[in-house]
N, C-alpha and C positions, 0 to 999 in steps of 0.2 A: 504553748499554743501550736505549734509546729506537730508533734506529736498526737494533740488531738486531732488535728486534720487530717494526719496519716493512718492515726487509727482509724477516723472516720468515711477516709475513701477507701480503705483496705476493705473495711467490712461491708462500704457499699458492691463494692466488684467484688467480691464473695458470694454477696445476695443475691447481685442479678444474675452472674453464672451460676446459681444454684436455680433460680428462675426459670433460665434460661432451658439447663438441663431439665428441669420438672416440665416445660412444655412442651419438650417434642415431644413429637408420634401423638398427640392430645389431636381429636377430631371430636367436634361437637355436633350431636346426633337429636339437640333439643328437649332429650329426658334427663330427668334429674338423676344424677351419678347416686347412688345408695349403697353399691358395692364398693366399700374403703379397703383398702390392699396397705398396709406398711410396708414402708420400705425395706430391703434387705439387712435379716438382723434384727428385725423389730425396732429398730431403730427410727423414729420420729422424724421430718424434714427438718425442725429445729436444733435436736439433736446433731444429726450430720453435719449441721451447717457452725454447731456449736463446736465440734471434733473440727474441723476444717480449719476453724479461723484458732482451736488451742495449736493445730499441727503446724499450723502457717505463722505462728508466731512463736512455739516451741514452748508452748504452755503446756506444763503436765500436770492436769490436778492431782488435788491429795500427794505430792512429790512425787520421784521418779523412782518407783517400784515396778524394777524390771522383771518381764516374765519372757523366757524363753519357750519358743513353743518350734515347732519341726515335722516337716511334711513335704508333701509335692505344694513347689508352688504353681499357682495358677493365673491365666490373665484372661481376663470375659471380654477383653475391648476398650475396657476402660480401668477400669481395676485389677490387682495384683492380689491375688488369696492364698491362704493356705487352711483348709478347710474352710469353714465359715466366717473366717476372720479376715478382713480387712486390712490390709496392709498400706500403710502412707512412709512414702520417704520425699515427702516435701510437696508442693506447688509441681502442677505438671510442666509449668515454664521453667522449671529450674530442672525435674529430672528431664526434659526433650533438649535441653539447650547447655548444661555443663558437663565436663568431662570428669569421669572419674578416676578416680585415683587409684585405685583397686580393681586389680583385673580379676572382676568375683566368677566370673564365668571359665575361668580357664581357658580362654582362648589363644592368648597370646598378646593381644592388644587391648590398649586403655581405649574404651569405647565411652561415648554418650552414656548418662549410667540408665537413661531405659534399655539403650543399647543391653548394657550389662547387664539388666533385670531380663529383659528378653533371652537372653540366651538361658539364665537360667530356670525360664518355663519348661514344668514338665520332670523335673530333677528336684531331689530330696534337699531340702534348703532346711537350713537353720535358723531364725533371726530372734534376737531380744529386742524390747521396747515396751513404749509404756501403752498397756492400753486403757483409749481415752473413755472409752464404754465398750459395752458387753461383746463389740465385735469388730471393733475398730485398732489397729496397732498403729504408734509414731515407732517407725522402725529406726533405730541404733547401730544396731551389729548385722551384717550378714554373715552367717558358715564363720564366726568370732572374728572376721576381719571390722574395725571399727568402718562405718559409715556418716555418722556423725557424733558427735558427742550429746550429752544429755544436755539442755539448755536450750539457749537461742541460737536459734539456726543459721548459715552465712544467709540464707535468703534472704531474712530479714533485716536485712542492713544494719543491723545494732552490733556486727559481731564484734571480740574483741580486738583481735587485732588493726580495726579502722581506728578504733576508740583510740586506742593508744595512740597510734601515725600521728591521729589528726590533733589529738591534744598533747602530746607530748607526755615522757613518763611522770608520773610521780605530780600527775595536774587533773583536778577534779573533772 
């Protein structure tokens, strides 16, 4: 029961922040909208929101058939690209708020890892992951340093190592 709840308020704050983002800049002018624009990608509101809640939960369909792809990467203000492909490494509360563990920018210091995506704007990046549709990656590796493993992600509280603490080894 527990579970469904959490699935069910995860996907509600999913929704409404996808809501939410769909209504700004929206100014109603009293004529009927006729001119329909898909989103970035061709990718469908549903879609996106379908990519979001596999990334946010570390769902890969069809399994985890990794594709490596390489470019300048890019960041619009909100998102992370490299060419037309979408790049996700998690919940923005999780990349604005945990430190990472790989100093992927060469800097010299473990930064915030948007921190560390940000430096590497603008520079030949390499990353593998699964992508969720035609334009969208859950990113894995950065430049072959691992960034997550393939699976459920720590953000989603199911990782393993709680499991284990919390139930003890060798206990279902």
């Amino acid at each position: 029961m527990k579970k469904i709840m959490l699935l069910i308020a995860i996907s509600a704050i999913l929704l409404l922040g996808a809501v939410e983002v769909s209504a700004q800049g929206f100014q109603y002018s009293g004529e009927k909208n006729t001119d329909y624009k898909p989103l970035p990608n061709g990718d469908g509101l549903m879609q996106r929101l379908r990519n979001r809640i596999c990334d946010t939960l570390g769902i890969c369909q069809g399994g985890v058939d990794l594709t490596t792809i390489n470019g300048v990467l890019t960041f619009d203000g909100t998102n992370f690209y490299i060419d037309d492909i979408e790049l996700h490494f998690g919940p923005t509360w999780f990349i604005e708020s945990a430190e990472s563990s790989v100093d992927y920018d060469n800097d010299g210091e473990l930064e915030l890892v948007y921190d560390e995506l940000q430096g590497l704007v603008g520079t030949e990046v390499t990353v593998e992951g699964h992508l969720q549709s035609s334009g969208w990656m859950s990113v894995f590796t950065i430049n072959g340093e691992i960034y997550r493993e393939p699976g459920q992600p720590i953000w989603a509280s199911q990782h393993q190592w709680r499991w284990r603490n919390k139930n003890g080894p060798n206990k279902p």
